[in-house]
N, C-alpha and C positions, 0 to 999 in steps of 0.2 A: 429202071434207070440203068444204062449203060456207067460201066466203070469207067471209062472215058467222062462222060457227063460230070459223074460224082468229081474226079478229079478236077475238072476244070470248074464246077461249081465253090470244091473248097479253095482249091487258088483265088478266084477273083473273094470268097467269105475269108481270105489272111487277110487282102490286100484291105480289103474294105474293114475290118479290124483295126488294121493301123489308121486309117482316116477317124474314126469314131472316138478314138482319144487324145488323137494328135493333132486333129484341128476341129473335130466336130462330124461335117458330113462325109459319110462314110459307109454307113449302111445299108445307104440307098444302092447301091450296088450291088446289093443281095436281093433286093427288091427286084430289079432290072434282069439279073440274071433270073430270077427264077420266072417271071415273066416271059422271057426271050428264050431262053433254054430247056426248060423242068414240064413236065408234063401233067399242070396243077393249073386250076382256074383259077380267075381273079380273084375271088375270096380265101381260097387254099393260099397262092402267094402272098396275101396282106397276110394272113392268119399265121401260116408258118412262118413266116418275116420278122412278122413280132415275137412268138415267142422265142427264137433267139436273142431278139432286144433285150428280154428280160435279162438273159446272162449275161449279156454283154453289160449292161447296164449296173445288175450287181460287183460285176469283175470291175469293171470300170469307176463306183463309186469307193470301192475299197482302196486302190493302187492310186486314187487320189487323194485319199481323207489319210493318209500314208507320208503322199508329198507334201501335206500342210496346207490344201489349196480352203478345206474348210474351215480353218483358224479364224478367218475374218466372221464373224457375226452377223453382217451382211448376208453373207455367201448361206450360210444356214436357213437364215428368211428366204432368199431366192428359192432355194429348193423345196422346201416348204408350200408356197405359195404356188408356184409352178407346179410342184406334184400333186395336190389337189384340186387345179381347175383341169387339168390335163385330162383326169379321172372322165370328167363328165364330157367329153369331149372326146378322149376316144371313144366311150358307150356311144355317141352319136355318131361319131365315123364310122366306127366297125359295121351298126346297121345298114348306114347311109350305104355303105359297099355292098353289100346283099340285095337290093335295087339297083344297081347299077347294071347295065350293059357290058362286056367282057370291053368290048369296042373304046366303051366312052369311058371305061378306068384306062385305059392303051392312051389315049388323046389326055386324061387326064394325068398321068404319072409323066408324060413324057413332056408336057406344059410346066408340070410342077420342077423336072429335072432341070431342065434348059432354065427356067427363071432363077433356081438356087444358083446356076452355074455363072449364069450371067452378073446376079447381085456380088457373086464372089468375086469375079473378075473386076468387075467394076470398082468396087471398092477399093480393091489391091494396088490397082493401076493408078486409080485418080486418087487415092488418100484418103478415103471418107473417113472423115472424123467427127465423132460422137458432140451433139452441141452441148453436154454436161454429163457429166458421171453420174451412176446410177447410184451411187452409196452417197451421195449429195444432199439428192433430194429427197424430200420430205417424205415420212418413214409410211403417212398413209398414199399420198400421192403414188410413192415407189410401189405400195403393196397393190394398188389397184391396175399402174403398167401392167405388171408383171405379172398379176392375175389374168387378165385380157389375153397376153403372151400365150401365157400356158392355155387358156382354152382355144385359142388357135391352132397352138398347137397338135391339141390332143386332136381336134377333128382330124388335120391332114393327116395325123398318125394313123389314127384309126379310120380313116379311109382308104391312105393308099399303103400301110404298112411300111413306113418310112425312119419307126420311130422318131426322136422329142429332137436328138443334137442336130442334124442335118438342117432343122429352122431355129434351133434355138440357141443355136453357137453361135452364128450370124447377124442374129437380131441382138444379142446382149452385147455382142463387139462396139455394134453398131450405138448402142445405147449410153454406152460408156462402161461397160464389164471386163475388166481385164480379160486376157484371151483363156488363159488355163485356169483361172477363176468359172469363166461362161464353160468351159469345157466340163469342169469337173459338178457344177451344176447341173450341166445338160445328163450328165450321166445317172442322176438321183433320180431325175425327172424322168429320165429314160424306163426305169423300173415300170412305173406307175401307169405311163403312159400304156407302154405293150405288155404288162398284166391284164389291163383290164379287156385291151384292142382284143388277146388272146383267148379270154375267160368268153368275150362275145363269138369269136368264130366256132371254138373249138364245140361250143353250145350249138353250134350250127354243123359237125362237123368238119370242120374247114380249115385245119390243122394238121399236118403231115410230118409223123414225129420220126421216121427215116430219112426224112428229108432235111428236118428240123438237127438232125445229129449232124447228117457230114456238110451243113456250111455251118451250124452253131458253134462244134467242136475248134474248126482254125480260126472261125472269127476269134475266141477267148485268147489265140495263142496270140493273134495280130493285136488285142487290145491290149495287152503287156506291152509288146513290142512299141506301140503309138506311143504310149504311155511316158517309155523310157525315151522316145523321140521328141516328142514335147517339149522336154527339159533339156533336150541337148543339142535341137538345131533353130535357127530362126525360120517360123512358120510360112516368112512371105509368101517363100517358092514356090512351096507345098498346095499355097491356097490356090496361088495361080493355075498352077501345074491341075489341081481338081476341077476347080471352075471350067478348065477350057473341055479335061475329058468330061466334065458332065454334057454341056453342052452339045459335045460330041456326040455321044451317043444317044441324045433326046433323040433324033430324028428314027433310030433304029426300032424304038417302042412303037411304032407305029406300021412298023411292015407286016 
């Protein structure tokens, strides 16, 4: 890998840093770049993808459980709940990737980008609001959401190395989960998620831990930075501002 490369890899692994704790999706960008860029096939890109989730995800649940976001009793269940179905769900993605076609993961990540991009926009624009709060309802009914959630999750995790936040910030907004509540959730969950996504490629080879260093190393420094932007600007823009560059460059995964 050219130094050129590595540099522009960890710039776009800051940028996507700060998306990852300041609104959620955000990682996917490291996913995209090293797809488009990196000279690693489809399962090397999910596999080293993820295990930088995992730091990110520890970094990220510490610089929240900090800001008070786990205080609520709730917020503890969610992550809980979500970190255990996610488990069995990236074990099924990370495989499910190993059968795939290099092609039909290209078609796949690049469908998957465009529609988070879309859902964000959409929301943002037209107001979507939550038909009830998730700490509301009923504590088994809640447990069984948000189980479902999480193994959704975990699959697209461990398919397309996307880690937990990037659907799971989205969907809990969407649900009635306050924003840095669902954030700082999505980050526990995040652990769990791309441990396991990791533990299946790396078993496969499929893991690139020089490569894994210079986009993991600035992602850590951009999830501080999200972090401390979360709590000090209103996230509308932001969300906007993402949705549309997802969007954007779906159409690029496919050249």
């Amino acid at each position: 890998m050219s130094l050129e490369l590595a540099a522009l890899l960890a710039l776009i692994a800051l940028f996507a840093g700060v998306g990852i704790t300041a609104i959620g999706p955000g990682g996917v960008f490291v996913t995209i770049a090293l797809f488009a860029l990196a000279p690693l096939s489809a399962a090397e890109v999910a596999g080293t993808a993820s295990a930088t989730f995992v730091a990110t995800g520890l970094l990220g649940s510490l610089v929240y459980f900090q800001s008070g976001e786990f205080a609520q009793g709730y917020a503890r269940e969610m992550a809980i709940v979500l970190s255990a179905t996610s488990i069995v769900g990236a074990l099924a993605g990370s495989q499910l990737n190993l059968l795939l076609p290099e092609r039909v993961f290209g078609y796949l990540l690049s469908l998957f980008v465009a529609t988070i991009g879309a859902v964000i926009v959409y929301r943002e624009r037209v107001g979507l609001k939550p038909s009830n709060r998730l700490d509301v309802v009923p504590d088994r009914q809640r447990r069984i959401l948000v189980g479902g959630v999480g193994l959704g999750i975990g699959v697209l995790g461990g398919l397309l190395g996307v880690g937990g936040p990037v659907v799971a910030v989205p969907v809990l907004v969407v649900l009635g989960v306050p924003m840095l509540v669902a954030v700082a959730v999505a980050q526990v969950q995040s652990i769990f998620i791309s441990s396991f996504a990791t533990v299946g490629y790396a078993l496969s080879g499929a893991v690139s831990i020089p490569v894994a260093l210079v986009v993991g190393v600035p992602q850590l420094v951009g999830v501080v930075a999200g972090w401390k932007v979360a709590h000090l600007v209103d996230p509308h823009l932001l969300r906007i501002v993402l949705g549309v560059v997802l969007v954007g460059v779906s159409p690029l995964l496919l050249l």
